[in-house]
C-alpha positions as CSV (number, residue, x, y, z in Angstrom):
1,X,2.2,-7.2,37.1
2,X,4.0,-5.3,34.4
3,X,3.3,-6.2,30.8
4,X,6.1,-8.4,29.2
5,X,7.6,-6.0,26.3
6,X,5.0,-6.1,23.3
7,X,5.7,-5.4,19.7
8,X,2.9,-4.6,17.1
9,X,2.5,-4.6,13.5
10,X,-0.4,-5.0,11.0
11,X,-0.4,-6.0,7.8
12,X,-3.4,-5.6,5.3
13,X,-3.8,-6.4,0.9
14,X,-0.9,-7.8,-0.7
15,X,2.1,-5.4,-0.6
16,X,3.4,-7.5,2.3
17,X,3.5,-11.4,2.9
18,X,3.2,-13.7,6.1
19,X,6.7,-14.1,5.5
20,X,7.4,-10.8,6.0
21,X,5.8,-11.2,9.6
22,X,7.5,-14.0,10.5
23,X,11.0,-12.4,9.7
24,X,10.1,-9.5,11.8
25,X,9.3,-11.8,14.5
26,X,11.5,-14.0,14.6
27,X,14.5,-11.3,14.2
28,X,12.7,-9.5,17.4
29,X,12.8,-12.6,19.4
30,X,16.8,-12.3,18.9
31,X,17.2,-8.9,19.4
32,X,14.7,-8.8,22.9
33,X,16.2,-9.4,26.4
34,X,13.6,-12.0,28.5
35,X,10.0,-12.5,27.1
36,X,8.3,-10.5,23.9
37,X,4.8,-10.5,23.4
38,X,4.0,-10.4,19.2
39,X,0.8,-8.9,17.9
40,X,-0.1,-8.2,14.4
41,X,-3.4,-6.7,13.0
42,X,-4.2,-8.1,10.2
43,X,-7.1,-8.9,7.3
44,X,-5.1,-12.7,6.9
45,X,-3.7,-14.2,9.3
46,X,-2.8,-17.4,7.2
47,X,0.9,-18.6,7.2
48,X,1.8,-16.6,10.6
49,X,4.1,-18.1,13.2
50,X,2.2,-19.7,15.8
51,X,3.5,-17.3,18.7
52,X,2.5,-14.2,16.8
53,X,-0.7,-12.6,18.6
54,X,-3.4,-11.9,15.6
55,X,-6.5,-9.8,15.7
56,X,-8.4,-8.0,13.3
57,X,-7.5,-4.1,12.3
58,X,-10.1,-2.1,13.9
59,X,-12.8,-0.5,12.2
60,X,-12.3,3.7,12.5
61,X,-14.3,4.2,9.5
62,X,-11.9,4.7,6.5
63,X,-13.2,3.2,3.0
64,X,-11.0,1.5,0.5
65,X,-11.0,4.1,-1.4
66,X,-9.2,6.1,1.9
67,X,-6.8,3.2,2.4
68,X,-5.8,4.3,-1.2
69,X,-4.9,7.7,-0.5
70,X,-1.6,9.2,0.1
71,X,-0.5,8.4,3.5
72,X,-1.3,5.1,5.4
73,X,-4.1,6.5,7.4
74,X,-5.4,2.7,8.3
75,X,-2.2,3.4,10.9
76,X,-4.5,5.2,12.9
77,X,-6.0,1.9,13.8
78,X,-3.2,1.6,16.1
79,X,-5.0,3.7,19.0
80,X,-8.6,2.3,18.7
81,X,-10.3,1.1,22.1
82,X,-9.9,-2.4,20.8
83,X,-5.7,-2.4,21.6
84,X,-6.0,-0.6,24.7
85,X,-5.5,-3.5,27.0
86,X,-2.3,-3.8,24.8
87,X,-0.1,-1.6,27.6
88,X,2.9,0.5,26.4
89,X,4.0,-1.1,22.9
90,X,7.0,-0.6,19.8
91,X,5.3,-0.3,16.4
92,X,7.4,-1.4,13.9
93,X,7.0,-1.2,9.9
94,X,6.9,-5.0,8.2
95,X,9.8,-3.3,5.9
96,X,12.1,-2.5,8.7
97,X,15.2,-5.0,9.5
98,X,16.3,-5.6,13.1
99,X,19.9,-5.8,13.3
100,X,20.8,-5.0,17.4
101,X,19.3,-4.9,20.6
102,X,16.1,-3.2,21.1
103,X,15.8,-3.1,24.2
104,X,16.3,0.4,24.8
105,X,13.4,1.0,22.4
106,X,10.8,-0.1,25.2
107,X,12.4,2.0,27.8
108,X,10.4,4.8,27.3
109,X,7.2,5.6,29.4
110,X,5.6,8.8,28.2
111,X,4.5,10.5,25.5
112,X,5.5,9.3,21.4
113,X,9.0,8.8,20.8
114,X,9.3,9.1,17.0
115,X,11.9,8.2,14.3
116,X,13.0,11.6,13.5
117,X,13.0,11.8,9.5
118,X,14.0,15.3,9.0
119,X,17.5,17.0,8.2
120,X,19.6,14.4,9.9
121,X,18.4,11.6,7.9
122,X,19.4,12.9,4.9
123,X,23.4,13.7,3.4
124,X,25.1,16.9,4.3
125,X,21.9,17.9,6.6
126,X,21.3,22.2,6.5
127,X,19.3,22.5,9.3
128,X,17.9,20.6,12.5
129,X,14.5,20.4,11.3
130,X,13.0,17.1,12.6
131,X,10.2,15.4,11.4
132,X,7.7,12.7,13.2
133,X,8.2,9.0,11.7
134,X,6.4,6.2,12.2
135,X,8.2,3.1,10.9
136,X,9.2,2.4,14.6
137,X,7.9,4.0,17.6
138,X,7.0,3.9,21.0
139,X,3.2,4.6,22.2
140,X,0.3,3.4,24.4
141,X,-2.9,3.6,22.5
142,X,-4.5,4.4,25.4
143,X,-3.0,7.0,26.4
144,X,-2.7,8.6,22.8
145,X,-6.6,7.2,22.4
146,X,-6.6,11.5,21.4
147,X,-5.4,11.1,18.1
148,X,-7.8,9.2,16.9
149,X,-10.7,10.9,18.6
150,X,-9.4,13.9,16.9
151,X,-8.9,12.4,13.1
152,X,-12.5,11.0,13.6
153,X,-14.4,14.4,13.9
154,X,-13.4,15.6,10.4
155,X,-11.7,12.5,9.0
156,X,-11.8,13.7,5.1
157,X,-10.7,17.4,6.5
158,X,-7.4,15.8,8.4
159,X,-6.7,13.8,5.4
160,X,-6.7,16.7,2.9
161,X,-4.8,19.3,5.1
162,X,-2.0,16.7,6.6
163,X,0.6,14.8,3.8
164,X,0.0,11.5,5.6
165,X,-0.6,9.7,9.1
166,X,2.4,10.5,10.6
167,X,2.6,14.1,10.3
168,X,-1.3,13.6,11.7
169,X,0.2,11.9,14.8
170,X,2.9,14.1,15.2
171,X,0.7,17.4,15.5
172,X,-2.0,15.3,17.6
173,X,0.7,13.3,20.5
174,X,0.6,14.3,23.8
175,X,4.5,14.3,24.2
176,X,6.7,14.0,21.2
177,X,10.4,12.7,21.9
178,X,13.3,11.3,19.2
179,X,15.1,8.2,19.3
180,X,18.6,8.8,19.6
181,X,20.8,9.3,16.4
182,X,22.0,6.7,14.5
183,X,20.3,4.2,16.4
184,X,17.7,3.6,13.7
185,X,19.4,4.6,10.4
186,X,17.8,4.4,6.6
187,X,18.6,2.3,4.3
188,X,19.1,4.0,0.8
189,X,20.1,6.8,2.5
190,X,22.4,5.9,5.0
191,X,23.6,2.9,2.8
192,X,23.1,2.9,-0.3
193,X,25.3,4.9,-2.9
194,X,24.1,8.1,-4.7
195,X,24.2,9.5,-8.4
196,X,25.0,5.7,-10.0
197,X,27.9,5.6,-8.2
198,X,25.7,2.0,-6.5
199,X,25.8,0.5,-9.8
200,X,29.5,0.1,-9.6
201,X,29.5,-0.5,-5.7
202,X,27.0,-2.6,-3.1
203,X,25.9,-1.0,-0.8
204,X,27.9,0.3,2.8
205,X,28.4,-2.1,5.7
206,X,25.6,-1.0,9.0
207,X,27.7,1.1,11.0
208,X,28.2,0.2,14.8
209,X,25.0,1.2,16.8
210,X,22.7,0.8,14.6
211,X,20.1,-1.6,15.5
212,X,17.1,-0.9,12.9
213,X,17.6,-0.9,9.4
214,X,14.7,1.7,7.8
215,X,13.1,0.8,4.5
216,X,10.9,3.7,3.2
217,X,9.8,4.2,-0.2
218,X,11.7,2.6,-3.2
219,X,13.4,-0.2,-2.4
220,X,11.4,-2.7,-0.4
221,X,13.9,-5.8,1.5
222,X,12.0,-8.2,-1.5
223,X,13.5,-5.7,-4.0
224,X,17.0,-6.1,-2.8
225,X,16.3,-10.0,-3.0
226,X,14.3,-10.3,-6.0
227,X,16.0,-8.2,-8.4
228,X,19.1,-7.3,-10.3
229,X,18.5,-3.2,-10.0
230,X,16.7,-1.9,-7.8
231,X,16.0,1.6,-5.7
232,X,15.3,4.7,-7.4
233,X,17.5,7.9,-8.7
234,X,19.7,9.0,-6.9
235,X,20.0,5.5,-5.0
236,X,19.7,3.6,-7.5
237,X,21.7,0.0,-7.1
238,X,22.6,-3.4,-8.4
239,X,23.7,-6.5,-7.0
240,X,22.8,-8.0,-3.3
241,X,23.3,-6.2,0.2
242,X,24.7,-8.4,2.3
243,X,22.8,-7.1,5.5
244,X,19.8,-7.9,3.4
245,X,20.9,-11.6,2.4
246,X,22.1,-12.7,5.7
247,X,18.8,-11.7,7.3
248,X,16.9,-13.4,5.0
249,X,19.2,-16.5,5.3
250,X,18.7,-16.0,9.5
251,X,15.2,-14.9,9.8
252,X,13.3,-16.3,6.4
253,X,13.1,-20.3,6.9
254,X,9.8,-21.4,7.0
């Protein structure tokens, strides 16, 4: 019997809340044709929605003072034996908002399909350099088991030579595909105003066929909420995105 589609995320420390689980779930729910199976890894699993799936984050042998190091290497959790009963799943970031259907997103069957990062998420793009992201992709640990094996036999070499996990993953997957343009777009980037100009102005409306909103970096979604200015030069902004405060209005009832 096929696996119904399954979504995971972890969450570990502080920099993320429950809450922030339970938006994600609860905005996948709407955006997922049929059933959805929920899993988080997590070190708390206090305050989560009772049809989220918990389990621990699997022991591959990093210290805290590795979960402190550039790059979120505790990622690499994500293909430990523990999660290979799991089937095919979509990783999503706790900082991404789900604004369409995702159900292309699980239609995928091979290899690492990536959120490409490189020229063509930034303005006026130069080249077609693409780069691996990992806010949202599609995997089976099993299958990509590889990548970890391969991290593990010289763990503190891998993490000085790569920039972070994802570039890691990226060099290591067995097949490396992109989602489709536009489909998953970045927030400060793609919405966000440049060079002051989103002091003056809030920030764009999502543009048809988008379905994922990326956060990366500076601002978070609690940012956006929380403060007056927010984001970092150039994208620095003021003032509440609406996209932001109707998802929080839909998706962050306790």
């Amino acid at each position: 019997m096929p696996h119904s589609p399954t979504i995971l995320s972890i969450k570990w420390g502080n920099l993320f809340t429950a809450q922030d689980v339970n938006m994600l779930h609860r905005a996948c729910r709407d955006c997922v044709t049929g059933d959805l199976r929920f899993v988080c890894l997590t070190d708390d699993a206090a305050g989560l929605d009772d049809r989220i799936e918990h389990r621990a984050i699997p022991d591959i042998g990093l210290s805290p003072q590795d979960f402190k190091r550039p790059g979120v290497w505790r990622k690499l959790s994500l293909y430990a034996p523990e999660l290979h009963d799991l089937g095919r799943c979509l990783f999503i970031d706790l900082d991404m908002l789900i604004v369409g259907c995702l159900d292309p997103f699980f239609a995928p069957q091979q290899g690492v399909i990536f959120l490409n990062t490189g020229d063509s998420w930034r303005p006026n793009p130069e080249s077609d350099h693409k780069e691996g992201g990992t806010g949202i992709f599609n995997f089976d640990p099993a299958t990509e088991y590889p990548v970890l094996q391969a991290f593990q036999e010289a763990p503190q070499a891998h993490m000085d030579e790569f920039h972070n996990e994802q570039d890691f993953i990226f060099a290591h997957a067995s097949k490396r595909d992109f989602w489709r343009e536009g489909r998953v777009i970045s927030f400060k980037r793609h919405l966000c105003h440049r060079f002051g100009l989103g002091l003056l102005r809030g920030p764009r409306p999502v543009p048809e066929g988008a379905a994922v909103v990326a956060f990366h970096g500076s601002p978070r979604p609690r940012d956006v909420m929380e403060k007056t200015i927010w984001g970092a030069f150039p994208h620095l902004q003021s003032g509440q995105a609406s996209v932001v405060a109707e998802y929080w209005r839909r998706y962050g009832v306790s």
